[in-house]
N, C-alpha and C positions, 0 to 999 in steps of 0.2 A: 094729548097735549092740551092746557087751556090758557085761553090766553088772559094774562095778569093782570091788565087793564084794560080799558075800552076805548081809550084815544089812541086815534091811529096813527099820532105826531109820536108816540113814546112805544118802543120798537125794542130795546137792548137792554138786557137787562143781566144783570151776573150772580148767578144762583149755584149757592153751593147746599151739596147734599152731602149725607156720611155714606159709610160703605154698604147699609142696605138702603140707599136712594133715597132718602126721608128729606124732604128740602128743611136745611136747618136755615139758610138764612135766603133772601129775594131781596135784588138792590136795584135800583134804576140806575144804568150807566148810560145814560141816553149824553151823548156829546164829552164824553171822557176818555182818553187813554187806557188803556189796562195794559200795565207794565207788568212782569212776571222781578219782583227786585231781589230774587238769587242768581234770575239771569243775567240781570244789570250789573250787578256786582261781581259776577263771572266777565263779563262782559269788558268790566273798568278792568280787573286784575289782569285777564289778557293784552287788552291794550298798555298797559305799564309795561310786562313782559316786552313786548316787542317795542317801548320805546325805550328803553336800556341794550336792547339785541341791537339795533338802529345805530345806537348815539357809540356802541360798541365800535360796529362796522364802519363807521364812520371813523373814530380815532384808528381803528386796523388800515385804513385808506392810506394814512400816512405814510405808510411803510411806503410807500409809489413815489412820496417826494423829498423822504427823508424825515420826516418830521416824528415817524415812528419805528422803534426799534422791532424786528423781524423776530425776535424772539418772543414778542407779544401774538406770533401766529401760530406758537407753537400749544396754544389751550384751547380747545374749540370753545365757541359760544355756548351758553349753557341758556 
């Protein structure tokens, strides 16, 4: 291991290699987030999903006051 700079304020750094380990690139991410954004986007789409599975179960609720007809229990949630 060596270390990439000499100030010892700068500490993080995000290095990518290829598949025989050769470092193609060295970044300083000193004071930055690093977000993974296929998992962000997995992340969004899930929550979508479950806020239509939600806003679902919630119109299915009515069935309890009338407001919804009981034949709407007859297709599960998807």
């Amino acid at each position: 291991m060596k270390e990439l700079n000499n100030d010892p304020h700068i500490t993080r750094y995000l290095i990518t290699v290829d598949s025989n380990g050769t470092t193609l690139q060295t970044m300083n991410v000193e004071g930055k987030s690093l977000i993974d954004s296929e998992a962000a986007r997995n992340l969004v789409r899930d929550m979508n999903q479950m806020t239509a599975r939600m806003n679902e179960m919630v119109r299915r609720m009515g069935v309890l006051n009338g407001a919804c007809n009981t034949e709407r229990l007859n297709k599960s949630i998807d």
